[in-house]
GURO-784287 format. One line per field, with one value per residue: z, x, y of N, C-alpha, C in turn; residue number from 0. Coordinates in nm, 2 decimals, decimal comma, always signed. Each point is the difference from the previous one (the first is absolute). Last residue first. Layout:
N
n_w: [Z/...] .
n_u: [X/...] .
n_v: [Y/...] .
ca_w: [Z/...] .
ca_u: [X/...] .
ca_v: [Y/...] .
c_w: [Z/...] .
c_u: [X/...] .
c_v: [Y/...] .
seq: [NUM/...] .
***
This chain:
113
n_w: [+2,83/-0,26/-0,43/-0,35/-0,34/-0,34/-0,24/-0,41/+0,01/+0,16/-0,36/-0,29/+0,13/+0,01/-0,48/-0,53/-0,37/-0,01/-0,25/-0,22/-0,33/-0,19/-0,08/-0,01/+0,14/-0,04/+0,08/-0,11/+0,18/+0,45/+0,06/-0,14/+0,33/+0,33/-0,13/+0,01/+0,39/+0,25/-0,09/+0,22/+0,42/+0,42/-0,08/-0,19/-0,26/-0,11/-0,25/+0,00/+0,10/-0,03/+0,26/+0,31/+0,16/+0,15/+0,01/+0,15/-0,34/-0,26/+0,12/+0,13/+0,24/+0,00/-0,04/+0,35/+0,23/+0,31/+0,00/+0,11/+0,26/+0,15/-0,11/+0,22/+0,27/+0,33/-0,10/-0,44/-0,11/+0,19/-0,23/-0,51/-0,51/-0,33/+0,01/-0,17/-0,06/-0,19/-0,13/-0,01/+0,31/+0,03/+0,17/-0,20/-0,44/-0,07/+0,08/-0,36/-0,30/+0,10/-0,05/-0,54/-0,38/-0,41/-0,24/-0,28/-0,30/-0,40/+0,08/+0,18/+0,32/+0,20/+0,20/-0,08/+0,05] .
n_u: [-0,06/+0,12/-0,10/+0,19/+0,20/+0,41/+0,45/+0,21/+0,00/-0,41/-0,32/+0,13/-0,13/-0,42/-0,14/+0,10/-0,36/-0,55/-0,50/-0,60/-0,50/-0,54/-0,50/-0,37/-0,02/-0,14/+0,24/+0,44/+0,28/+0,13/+0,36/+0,39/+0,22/+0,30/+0,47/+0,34/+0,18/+0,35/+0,44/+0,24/+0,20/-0,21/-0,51/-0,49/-0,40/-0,42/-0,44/-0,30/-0,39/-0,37/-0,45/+0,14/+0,19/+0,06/+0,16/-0,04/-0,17/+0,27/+0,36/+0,46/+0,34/+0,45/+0,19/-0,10/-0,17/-0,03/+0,05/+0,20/+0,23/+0,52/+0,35/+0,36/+0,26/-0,04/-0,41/-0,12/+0,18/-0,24/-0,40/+0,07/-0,04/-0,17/-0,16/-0,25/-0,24/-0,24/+0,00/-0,05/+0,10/+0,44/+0,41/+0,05/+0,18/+0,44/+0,27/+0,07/+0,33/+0,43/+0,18/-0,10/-0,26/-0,23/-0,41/-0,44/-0,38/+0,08/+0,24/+0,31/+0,46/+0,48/+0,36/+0,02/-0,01] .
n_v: [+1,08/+0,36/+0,39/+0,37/+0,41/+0,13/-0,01/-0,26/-0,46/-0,25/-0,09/-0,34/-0,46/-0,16/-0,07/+0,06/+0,25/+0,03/-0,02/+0,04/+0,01/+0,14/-0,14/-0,39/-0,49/-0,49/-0,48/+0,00/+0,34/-0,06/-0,26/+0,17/+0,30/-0,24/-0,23/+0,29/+0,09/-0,25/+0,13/+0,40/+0,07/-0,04/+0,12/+0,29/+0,30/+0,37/+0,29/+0,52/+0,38/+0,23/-0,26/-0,38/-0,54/-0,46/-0,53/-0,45/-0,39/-0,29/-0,33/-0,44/-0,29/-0,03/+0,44/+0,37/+0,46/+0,49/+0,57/+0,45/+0,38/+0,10/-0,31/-0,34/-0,48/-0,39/-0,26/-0,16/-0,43/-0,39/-0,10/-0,03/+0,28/+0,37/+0,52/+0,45/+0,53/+0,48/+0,62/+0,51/+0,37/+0,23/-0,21/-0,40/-0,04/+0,08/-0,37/-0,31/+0,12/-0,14/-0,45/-0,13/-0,28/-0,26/-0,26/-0,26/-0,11/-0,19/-0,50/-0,22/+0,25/-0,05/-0,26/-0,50/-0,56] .
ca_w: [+0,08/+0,05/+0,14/+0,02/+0,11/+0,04/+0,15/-0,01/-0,08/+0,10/+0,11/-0,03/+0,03/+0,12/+0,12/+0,14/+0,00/+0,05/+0,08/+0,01/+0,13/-0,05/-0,01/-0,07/+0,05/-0,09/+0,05/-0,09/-0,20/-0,04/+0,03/-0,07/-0,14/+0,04/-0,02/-0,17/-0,01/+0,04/-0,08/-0,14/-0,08/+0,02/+0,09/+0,00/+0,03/+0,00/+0,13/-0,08/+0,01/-0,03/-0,18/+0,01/-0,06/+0,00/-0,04/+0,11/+0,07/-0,03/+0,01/-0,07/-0,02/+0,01/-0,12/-0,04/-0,09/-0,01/+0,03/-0,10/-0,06/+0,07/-0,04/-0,17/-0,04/+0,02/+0,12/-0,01/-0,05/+0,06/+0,11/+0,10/+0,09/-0,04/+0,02/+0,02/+0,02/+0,04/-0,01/-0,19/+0,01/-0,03/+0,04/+0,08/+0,00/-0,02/+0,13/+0,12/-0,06/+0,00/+0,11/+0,08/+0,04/+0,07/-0,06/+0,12/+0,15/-0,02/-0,06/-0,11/+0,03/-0,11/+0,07/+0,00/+0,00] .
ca_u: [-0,04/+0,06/+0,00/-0,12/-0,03/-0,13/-0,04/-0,05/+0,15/+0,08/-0,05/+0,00/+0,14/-0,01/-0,06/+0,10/+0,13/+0,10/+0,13/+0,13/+0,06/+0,19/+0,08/+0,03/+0,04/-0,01/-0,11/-0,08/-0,03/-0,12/-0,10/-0,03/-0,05/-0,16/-0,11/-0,03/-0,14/-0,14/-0,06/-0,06/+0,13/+0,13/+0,07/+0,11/+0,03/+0,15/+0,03/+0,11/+0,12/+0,05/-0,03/-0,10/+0,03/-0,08/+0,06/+0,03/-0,09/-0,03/-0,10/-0,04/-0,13/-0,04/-0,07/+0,09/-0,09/+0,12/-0,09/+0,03/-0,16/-0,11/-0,04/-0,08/+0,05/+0,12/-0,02/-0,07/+0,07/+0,12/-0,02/-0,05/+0,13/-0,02/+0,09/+0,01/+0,12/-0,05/+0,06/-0,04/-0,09/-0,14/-0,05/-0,02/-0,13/-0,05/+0,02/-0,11/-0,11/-0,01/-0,05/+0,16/-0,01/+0,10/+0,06/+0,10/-0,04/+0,00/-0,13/-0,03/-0,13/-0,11/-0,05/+0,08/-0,09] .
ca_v: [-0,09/-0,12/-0,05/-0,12/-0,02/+0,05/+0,07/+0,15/+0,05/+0,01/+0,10/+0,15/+0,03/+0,13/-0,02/-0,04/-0,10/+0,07/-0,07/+0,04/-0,12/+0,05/+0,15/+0,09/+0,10/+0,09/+0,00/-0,15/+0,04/+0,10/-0,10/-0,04/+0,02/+0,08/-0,05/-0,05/+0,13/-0,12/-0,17/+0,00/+0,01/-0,02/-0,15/-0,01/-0,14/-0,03/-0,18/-0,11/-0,06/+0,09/+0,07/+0,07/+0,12/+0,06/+0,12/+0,05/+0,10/+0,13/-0,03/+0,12/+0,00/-0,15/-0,06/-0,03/-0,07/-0,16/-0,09/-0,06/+0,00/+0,02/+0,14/+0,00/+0,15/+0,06/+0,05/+0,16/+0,10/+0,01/+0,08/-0,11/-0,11/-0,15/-0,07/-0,11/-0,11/-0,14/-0,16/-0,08/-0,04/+0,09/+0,10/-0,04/-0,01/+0,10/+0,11/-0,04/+0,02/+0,19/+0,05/-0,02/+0,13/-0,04/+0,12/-0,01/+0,08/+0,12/+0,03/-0,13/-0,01/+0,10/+0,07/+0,09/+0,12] .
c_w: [+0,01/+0,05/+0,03/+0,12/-0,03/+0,13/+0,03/+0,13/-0,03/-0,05/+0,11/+0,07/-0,09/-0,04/+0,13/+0,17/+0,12/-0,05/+0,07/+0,09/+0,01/+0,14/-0,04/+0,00/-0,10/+0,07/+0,01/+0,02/-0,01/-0,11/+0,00/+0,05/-0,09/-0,05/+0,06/+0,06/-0,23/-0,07/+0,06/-0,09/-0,12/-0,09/+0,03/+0,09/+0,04/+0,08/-0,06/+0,09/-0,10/+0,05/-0,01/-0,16/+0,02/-0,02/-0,04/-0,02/+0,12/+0,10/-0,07/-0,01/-0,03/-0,03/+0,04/-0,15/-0,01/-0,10/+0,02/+0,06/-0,12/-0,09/+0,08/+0,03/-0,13/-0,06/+0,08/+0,16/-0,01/-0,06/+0,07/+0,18/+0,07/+0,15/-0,01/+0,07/+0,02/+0,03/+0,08/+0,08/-0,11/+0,01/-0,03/+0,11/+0,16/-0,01/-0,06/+0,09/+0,11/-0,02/+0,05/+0,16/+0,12/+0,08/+0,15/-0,07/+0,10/+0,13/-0,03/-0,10/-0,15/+0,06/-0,08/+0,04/+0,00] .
c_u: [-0,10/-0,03/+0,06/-0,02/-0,08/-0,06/-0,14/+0,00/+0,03/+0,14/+0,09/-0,04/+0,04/+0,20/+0,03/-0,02/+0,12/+0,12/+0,12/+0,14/+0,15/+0,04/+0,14/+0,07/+0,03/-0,04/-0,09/-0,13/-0,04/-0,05/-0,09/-0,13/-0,11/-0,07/-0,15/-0,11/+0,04/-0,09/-0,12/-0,06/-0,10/+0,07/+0,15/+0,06/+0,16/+0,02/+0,15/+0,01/+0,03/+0,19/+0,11/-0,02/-0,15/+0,04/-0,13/+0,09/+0,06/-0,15/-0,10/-0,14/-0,06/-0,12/-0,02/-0,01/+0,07/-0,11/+0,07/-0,17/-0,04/-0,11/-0,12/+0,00/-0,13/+0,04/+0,18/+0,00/-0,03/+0,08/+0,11/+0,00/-0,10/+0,05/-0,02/+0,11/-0,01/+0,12/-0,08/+0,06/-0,09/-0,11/-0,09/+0,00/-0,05/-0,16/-0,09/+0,00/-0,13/-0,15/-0,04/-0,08/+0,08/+0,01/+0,12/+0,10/+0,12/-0,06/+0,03/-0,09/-0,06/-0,14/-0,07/-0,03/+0,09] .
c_v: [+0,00/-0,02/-0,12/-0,02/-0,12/-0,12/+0,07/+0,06/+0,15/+0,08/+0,01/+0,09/+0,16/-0,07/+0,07/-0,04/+0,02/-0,09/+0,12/-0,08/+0,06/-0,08/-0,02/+0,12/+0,11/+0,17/+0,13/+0,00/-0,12/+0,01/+0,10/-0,12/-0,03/+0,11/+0,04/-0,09/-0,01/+0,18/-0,03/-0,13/+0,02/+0,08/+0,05/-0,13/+0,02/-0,11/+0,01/-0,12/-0,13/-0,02/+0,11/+0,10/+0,11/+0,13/+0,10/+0,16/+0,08/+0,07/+0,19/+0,06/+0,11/-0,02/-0,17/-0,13/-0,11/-0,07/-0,11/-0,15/-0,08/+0,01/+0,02/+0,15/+0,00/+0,19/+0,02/+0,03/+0,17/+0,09/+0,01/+0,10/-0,09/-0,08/-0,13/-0,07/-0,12/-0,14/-0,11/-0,15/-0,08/-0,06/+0,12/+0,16/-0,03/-0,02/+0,12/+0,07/-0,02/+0,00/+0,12/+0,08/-0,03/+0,16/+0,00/+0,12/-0,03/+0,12/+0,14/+0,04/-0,12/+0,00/+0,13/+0,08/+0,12] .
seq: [112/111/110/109/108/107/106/105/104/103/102/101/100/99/98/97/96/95/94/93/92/91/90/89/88/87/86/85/84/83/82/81/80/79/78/77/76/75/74/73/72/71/70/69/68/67/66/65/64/63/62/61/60/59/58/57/56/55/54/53/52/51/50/49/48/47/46/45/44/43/42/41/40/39/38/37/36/35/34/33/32/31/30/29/28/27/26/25/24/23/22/21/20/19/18/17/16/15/14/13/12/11/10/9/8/7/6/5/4/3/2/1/0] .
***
């Protein structure tokens, strides 16, 4: 699996990008990880969906915000993606590339523990 986006509605958007949406309030945050991982280090306010059990319904974007998916490193939020665009998620499916390891790498702010 690559870390391209697959569908024309996915659209890849660098951690700057999400920080920025997220503090104007547009961003709808996904986090794919596994709960042990979202509960060591995440993005505050970020939603948990993890892709083991993936479970689109549980993404309730509000009218006028963006769904930004984001995981580890970018690879697992392709595939929870691409299981939305299957199951015929019609808005714009945005990825944080380089997953929260970028975001950490930027020094932008997460919570812990």
């Amino acid at each position: 699996m690559s870390d391209a986006p697959t569908a024309p509605q996915v659209v890849m958007l660098t951690a700057n990008d999400v920080r920025a949406r997220i503090a104007d309030g547009s961003a709808y945050v996904v986090d794919v990880r596994e709960p042990h991982e979202h509960a060591e280090v995440r993005i505050a306010g970020a939603h948990l969906v993890p892709l083991s059990n993936f479970d689109s319904s549980q993404i309730t974007p509000a009218d006028g915000q963006d769904l930004v998916l984001h995981c580890r490193s970018a690879r697992r939020c392709g595939i929870a993606a691409e299981q939305l665009v299957a199951e015929g998620y019609a808005g714009k499916v945005y990825r944080m590339a380089g997953g929260i390891l970028d975001w950490i790498s930027e020094d932008f702010p997460v919570e812990t523990g």
